[in-house]
ZAROLUM-531018 format. One record per atom (N, C-alpha, C): x negated, y negated, z negated; residue number from 1. Coordinates in nm, 4 decimals, decimal comma. Atoms other than C-alpha are relative to their C-alpha. Layout:
// residues N
c1  c2  c3  mimi
X  Y  Z  NUM $
...
// end
This chain:
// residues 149
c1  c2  c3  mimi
-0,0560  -0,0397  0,1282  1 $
-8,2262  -9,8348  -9,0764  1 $
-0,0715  -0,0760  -0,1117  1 $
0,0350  0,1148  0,1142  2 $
-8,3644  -10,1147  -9,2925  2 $
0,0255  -0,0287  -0,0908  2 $
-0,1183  0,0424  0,1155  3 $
-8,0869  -10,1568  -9,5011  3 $
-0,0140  0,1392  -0,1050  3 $
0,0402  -0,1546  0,0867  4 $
-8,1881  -9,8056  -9,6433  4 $
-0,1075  -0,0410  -0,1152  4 $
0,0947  0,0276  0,1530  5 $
-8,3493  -9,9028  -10,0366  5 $
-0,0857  0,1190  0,0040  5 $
0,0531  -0,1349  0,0265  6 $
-8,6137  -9,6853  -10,0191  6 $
-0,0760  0,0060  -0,1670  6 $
0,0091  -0,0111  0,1698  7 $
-8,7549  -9,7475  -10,4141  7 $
0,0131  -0,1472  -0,0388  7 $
0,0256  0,1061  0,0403  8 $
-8,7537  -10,0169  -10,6304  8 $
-0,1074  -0,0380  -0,0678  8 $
0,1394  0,0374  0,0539  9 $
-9,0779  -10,2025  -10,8138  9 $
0,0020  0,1259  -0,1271  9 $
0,0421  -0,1064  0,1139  10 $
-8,9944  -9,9772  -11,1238  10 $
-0,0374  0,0943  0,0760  10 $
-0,0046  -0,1399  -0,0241  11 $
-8,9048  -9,6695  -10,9486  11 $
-0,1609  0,0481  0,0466  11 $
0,1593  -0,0283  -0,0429  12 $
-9,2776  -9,6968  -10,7595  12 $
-0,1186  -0,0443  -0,1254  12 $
0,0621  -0,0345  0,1417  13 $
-9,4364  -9,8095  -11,1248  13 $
0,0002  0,1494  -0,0725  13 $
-0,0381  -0,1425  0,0188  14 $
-9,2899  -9,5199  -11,2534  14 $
-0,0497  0,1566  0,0547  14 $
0,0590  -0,1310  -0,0494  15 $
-9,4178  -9,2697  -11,0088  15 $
-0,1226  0,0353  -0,0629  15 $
0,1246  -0,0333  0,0478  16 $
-9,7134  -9,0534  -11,1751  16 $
-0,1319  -0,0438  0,0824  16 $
0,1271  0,0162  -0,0988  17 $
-10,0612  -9,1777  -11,0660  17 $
0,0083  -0,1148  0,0854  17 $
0,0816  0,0495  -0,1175  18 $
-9,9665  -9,4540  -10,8607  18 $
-0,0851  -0,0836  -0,0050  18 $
0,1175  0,1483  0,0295  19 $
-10,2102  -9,7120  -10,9991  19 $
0,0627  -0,1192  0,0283  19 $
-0,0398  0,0859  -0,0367  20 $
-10,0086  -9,9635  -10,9552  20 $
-0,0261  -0,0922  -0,1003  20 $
0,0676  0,0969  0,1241  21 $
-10,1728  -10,2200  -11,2155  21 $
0,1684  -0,1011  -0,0650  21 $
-0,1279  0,0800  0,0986  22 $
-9,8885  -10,3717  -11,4789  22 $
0,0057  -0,1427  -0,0016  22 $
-0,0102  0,1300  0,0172  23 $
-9,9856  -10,6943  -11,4125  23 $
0,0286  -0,0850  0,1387  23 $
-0,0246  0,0024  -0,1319  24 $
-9,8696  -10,7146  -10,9843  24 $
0,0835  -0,0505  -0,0506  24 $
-0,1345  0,0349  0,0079  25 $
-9,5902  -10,9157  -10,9963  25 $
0,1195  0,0581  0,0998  25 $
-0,0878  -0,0914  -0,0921  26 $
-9,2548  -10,7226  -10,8663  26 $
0,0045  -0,0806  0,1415  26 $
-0,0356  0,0361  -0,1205  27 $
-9,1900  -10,9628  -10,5652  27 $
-0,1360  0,0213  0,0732  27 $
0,1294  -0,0596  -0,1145  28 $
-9,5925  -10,8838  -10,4447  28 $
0,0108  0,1593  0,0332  28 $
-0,0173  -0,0930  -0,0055  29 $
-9,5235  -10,5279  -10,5313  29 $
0,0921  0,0521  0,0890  29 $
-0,1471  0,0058  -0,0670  30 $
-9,1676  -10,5630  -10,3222  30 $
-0,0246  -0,0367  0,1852  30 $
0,0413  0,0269  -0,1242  31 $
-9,3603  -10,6867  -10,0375  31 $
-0,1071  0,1394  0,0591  31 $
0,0784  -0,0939  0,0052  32 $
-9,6053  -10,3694  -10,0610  32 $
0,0678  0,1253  0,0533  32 $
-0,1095  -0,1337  -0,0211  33 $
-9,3029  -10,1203  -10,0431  33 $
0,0619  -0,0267  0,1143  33 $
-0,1096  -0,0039  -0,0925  34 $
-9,0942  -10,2972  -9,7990  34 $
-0,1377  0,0178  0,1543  34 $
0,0444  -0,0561  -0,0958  35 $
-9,4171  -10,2584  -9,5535  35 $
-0,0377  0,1025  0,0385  35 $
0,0543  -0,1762  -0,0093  36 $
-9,4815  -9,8932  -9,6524  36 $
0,1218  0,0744  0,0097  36 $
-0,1877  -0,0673  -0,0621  37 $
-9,0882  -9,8337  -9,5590  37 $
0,0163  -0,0413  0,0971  37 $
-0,0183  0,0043  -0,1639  38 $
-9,1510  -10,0164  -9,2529  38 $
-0,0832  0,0828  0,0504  38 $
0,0661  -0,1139  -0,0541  39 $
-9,4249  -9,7338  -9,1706  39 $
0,0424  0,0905  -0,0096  39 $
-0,0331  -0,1612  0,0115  40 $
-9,2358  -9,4335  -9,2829  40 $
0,0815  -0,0212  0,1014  40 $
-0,1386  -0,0179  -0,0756  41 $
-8,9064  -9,5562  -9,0805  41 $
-0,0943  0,0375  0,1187  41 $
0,0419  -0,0386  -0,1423  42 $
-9,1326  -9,4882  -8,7704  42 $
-0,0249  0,1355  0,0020  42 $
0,0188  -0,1210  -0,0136  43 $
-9,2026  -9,1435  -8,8607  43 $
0,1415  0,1120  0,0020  43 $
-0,0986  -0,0286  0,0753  44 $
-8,8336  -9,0583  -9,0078  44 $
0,0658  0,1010  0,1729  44 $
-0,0633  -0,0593  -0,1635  45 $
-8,6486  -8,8137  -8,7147  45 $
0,1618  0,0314  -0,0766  45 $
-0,1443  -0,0191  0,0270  46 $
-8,3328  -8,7553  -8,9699  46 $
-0,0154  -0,0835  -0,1305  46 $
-0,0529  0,0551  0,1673  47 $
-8,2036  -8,9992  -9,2220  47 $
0,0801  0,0627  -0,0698  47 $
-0,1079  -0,0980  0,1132  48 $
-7,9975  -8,8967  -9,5187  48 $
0,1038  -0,0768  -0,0152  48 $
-0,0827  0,0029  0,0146  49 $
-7,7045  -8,9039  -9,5871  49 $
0,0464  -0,1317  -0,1205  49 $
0,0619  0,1070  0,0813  50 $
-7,6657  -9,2487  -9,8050  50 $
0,1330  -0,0540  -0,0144  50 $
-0,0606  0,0051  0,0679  51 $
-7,4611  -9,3404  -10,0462  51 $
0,0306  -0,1596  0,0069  51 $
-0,0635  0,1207  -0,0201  52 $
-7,2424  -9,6886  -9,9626  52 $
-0,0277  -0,0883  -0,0430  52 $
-0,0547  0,0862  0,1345  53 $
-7,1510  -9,8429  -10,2627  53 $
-0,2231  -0,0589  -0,0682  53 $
0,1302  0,0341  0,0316  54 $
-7,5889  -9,8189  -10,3549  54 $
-0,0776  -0,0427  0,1121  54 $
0,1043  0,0208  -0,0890  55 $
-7,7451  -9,8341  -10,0486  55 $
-0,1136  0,0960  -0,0041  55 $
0,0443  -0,0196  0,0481  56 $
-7,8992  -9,5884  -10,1274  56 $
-0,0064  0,2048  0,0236  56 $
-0,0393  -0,1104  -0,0277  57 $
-7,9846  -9,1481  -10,0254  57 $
0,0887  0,0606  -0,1116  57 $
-0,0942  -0,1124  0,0941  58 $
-7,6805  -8,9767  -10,1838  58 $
-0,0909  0,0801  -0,1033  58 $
0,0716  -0,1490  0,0697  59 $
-7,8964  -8,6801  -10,2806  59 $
-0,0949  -0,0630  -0,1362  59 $
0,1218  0,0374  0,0673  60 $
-8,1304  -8,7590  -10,5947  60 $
-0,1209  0,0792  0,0456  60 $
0,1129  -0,0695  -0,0295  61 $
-8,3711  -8,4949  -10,4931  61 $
-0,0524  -0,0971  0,1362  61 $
0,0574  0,1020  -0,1003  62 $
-8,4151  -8,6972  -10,1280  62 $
-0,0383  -0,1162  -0,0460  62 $
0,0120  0,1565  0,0689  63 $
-8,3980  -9,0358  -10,3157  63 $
-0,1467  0,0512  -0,0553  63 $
0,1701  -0,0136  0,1192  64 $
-8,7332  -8,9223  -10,5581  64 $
-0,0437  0,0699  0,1508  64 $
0,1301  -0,0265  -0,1282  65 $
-8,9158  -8,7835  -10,2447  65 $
-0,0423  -0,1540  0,0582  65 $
0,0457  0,1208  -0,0938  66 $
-8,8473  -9,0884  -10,0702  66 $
-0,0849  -0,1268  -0,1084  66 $
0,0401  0,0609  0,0930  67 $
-8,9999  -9,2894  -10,3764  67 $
-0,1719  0,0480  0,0509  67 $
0,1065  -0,0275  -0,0136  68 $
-9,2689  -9,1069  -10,3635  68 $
-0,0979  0,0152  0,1109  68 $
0,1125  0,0919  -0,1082  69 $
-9,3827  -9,1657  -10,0067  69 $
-0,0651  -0,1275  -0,0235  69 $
0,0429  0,1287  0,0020  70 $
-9,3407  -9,5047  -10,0474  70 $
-0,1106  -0,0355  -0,1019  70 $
0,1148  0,0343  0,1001  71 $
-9,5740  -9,4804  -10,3464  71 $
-0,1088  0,0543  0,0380  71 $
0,1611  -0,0320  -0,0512  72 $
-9,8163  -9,2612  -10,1836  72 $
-0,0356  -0,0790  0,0851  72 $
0,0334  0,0652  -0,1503  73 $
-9,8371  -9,4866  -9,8847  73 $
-0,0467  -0,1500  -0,0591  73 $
0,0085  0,1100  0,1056  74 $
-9,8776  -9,7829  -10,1432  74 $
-0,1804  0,0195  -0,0407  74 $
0,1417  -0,0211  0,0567  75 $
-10,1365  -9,6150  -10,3348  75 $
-0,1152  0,0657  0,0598  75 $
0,0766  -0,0056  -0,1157  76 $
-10,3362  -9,5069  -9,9980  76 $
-0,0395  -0,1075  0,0470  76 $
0,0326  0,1158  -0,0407  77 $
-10,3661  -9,8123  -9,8668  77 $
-0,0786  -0,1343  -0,1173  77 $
0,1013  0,0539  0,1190  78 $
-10,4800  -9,9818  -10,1918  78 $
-0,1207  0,0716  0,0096  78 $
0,1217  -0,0828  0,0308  79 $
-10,7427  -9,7358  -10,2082  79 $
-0,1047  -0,0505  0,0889  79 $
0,0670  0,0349  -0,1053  80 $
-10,8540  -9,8000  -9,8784  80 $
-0,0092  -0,1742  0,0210  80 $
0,0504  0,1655  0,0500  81 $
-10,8611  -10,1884  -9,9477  81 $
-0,0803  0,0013  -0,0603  81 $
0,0559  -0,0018  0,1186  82 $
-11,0648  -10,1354  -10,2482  82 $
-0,1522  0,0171  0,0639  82 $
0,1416  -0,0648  0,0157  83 $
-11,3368  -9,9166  -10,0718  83 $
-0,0242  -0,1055  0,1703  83 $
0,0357  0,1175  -0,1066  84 $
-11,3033  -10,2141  -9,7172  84 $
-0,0662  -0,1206  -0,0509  84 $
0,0443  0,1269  0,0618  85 $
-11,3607  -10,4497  -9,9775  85 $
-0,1679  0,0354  -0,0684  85 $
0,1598  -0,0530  0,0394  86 $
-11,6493  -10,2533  -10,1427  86 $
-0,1037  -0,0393  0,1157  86 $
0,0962  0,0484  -0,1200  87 $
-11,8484  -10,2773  -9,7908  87 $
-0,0392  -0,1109  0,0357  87 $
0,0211  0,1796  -0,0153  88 $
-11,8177  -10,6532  -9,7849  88 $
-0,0149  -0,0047  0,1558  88 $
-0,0297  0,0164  -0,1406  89 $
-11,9384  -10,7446  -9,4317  89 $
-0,0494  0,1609  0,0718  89 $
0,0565  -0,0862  -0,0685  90 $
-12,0656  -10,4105  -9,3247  90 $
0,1504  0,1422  0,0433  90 $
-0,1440  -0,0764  -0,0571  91 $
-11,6828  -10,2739  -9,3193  91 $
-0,0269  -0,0007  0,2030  91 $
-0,0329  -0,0280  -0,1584  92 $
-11,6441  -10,4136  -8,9273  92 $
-0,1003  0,0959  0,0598  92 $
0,0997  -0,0731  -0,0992  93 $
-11,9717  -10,2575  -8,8218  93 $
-0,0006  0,1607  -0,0337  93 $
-0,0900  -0,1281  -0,0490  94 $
-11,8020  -9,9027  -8,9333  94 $
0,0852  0,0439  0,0737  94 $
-0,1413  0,0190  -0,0558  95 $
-11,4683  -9,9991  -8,7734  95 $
-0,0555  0,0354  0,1261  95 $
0,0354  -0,0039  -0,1869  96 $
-11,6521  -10,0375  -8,4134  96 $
-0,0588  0,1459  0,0278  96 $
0,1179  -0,1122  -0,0269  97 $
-11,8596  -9,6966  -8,4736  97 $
-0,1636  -0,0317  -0,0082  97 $
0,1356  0,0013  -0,0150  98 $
-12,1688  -9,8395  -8,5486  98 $
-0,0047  0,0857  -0,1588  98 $
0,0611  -0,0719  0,0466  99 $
-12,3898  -9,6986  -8,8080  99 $
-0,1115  -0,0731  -0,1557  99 $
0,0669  0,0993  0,1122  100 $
-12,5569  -9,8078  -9,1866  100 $
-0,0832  0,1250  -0,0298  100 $
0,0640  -0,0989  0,0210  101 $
-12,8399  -9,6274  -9,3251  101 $
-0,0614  -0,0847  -0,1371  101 $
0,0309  0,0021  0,1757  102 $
-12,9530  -9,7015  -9,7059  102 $
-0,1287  -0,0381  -0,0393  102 $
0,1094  -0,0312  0,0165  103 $
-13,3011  -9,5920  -9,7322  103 $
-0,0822  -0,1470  0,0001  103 $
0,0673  0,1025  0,0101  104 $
-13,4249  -9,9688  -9,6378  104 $
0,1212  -0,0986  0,0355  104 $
-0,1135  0,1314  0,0040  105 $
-13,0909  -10,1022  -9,5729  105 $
-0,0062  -0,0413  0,1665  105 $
-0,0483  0,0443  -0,1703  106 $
-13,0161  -10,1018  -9,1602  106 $
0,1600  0,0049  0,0067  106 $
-0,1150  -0,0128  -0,0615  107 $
-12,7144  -10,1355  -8,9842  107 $
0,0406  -0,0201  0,1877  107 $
-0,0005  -0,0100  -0,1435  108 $
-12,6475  -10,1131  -8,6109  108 $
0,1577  0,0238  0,0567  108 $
-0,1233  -0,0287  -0,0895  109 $
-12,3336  -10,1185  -8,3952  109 $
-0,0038  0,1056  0,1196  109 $
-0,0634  -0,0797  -0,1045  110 $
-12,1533  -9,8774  -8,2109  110 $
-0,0187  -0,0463  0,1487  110 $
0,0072  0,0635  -0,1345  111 $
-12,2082  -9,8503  -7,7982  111 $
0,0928  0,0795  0,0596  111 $
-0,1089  -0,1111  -0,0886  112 $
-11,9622  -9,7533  -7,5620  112 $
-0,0545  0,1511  0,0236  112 $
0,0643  -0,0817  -0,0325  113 $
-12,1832  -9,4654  -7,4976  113 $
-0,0110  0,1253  -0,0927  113 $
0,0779  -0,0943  0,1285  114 $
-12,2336  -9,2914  -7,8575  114 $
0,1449  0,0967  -0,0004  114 $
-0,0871  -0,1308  -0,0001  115 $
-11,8707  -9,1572  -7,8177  115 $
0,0863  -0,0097  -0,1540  115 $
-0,0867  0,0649  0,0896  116 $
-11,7488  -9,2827  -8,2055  116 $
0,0820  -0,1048  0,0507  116 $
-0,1676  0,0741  0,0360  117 $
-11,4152  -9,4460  -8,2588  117 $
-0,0352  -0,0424  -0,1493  117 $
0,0113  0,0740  0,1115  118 $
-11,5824  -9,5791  -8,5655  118 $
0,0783  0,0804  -0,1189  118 $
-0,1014  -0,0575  0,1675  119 $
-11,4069  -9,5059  -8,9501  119 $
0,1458  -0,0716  -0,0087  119 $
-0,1421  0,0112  -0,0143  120 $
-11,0583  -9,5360  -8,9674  120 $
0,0135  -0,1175  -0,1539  120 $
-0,0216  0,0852  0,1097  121 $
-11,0776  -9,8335  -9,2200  121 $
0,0500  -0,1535  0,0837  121 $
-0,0347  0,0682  -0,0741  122 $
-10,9203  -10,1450  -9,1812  122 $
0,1597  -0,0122  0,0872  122 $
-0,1233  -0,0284  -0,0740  123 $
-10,6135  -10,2134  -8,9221  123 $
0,0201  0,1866  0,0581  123 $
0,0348  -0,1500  -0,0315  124 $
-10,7579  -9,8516  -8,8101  124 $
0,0674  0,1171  -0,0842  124 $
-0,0716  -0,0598  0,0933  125 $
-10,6404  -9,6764  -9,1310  125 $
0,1442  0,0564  0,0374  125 $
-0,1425  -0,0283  -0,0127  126 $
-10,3686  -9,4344  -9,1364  126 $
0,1072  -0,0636  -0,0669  126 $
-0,1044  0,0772  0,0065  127 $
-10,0410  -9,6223  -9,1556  127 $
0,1260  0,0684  -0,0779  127 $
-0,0771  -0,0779  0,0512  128 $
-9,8597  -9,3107  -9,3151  128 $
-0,0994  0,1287  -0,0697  128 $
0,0691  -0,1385  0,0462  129 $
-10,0710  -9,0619  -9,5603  129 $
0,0128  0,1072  -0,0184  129 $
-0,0588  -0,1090  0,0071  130 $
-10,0475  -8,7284  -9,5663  130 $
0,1151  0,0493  -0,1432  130 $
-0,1189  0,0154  0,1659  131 $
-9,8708  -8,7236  -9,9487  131 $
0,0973  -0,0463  0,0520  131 $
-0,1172  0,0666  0,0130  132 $
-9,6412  -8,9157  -9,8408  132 $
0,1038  0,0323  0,1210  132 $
-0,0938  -0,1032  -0,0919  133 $
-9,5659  -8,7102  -9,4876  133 $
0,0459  0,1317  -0,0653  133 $
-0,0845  -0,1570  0,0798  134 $
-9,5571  -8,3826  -9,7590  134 $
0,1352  -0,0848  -0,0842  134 $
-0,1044  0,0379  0,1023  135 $
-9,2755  -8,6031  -9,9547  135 $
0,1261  0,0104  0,0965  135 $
-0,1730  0,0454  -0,0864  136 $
-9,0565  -8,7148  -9,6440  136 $
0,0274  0,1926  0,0877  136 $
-0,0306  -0,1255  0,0313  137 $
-9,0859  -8,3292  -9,5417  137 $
0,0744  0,0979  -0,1070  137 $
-0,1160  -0,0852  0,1210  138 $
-8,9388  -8,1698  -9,8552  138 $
0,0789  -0,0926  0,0116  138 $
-0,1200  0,0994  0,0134  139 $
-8,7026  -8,4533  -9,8436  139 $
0,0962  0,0444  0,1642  139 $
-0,0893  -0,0095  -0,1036  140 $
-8,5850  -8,3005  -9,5007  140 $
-0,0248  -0,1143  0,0774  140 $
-0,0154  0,1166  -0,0315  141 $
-8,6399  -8,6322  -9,3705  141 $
-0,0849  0,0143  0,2015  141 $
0,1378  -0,0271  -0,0991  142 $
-8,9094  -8,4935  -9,0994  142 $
-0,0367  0,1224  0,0243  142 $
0,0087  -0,0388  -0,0445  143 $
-9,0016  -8,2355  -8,9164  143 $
0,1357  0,1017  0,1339  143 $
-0,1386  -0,0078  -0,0603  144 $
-8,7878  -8,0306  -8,6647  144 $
-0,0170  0,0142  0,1802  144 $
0,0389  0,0811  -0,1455  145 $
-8,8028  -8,0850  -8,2384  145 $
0,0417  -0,1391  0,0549  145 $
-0,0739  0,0866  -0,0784  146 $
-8,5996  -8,4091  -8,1918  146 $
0,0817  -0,0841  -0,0926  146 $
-0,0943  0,1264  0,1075  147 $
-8,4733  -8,7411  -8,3575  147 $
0,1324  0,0554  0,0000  147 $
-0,1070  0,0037  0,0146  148 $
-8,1092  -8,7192  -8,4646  148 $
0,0478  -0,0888  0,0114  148 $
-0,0771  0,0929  0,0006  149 $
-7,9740  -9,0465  -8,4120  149 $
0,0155  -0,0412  0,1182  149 $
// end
């Protein structure tokens, strides 16, 4: 279901809070959405009902939910860039489960043995945030026992 517009650069500007800095140009911003609509479609178990002529969910109430995944899932993943990038090189040696300590400045890697799965940063990171599973929920979009299509 691809062909399903899930927002446009305004509509995700527009959303309250999402930080989306005024100076992104729409086609980077366009690339941001269309991969945080290729992560929701994997969660999606009922699409909506969608309006022809736009491309677009009939409903406005579904339409603004679905905005607002895509913007939480936007402005999650920025976040979590921000604070991968903060770590500089000491991101991977969270990723594996190893271990940093401050006090004089160590760092140590994870062993098969210790039983961490490391910090979910990185490719690791959730791929769908919870905001944005409470959006496609009120939107009907999700929950339930069993895909519909």
């Amino acid at each position: 279901m691809t062909s399903l517009i899930w927002a446009t650069p305004a509509e995700v500007r527009a959303y309250p809070e999402s930080g989306i800095p005024l100076d992104m140009p729409d086609d980077a911003l366009g690339q941001k959405i269309d991969k945080a609509a290729r992560a929701i479609e994997r969660v999606i178990i009922r699409w909506p009902t969608v309006d022809v002529e736009t491309g677009r969910a009939f409903d406005a109430d579904v339409r603004a939910q679905m905005i607002a995944a895509v913007a939480e899932t936007i402005k999650a993943r920025r976040k979590a860039e921000a604070i991968e990038a903060s770590l500089g090189g000491l991101a991977p040696i969270l990723a594996a489960g190893g271990s940093i300590s401050t006090k004089t400045l160590s760092a140590s890697t994870g062993t098969s043995s210790s039983g961490s799965t490391g910090a979910p940063i990185g490719d690791r990171a959730p791929r769908v945030p919870l905001d944005a599973i409470d959006a496609l929920q009120a939107a009907g979009l999700i929950g339930g026992s069993a895909r519909t299509w």
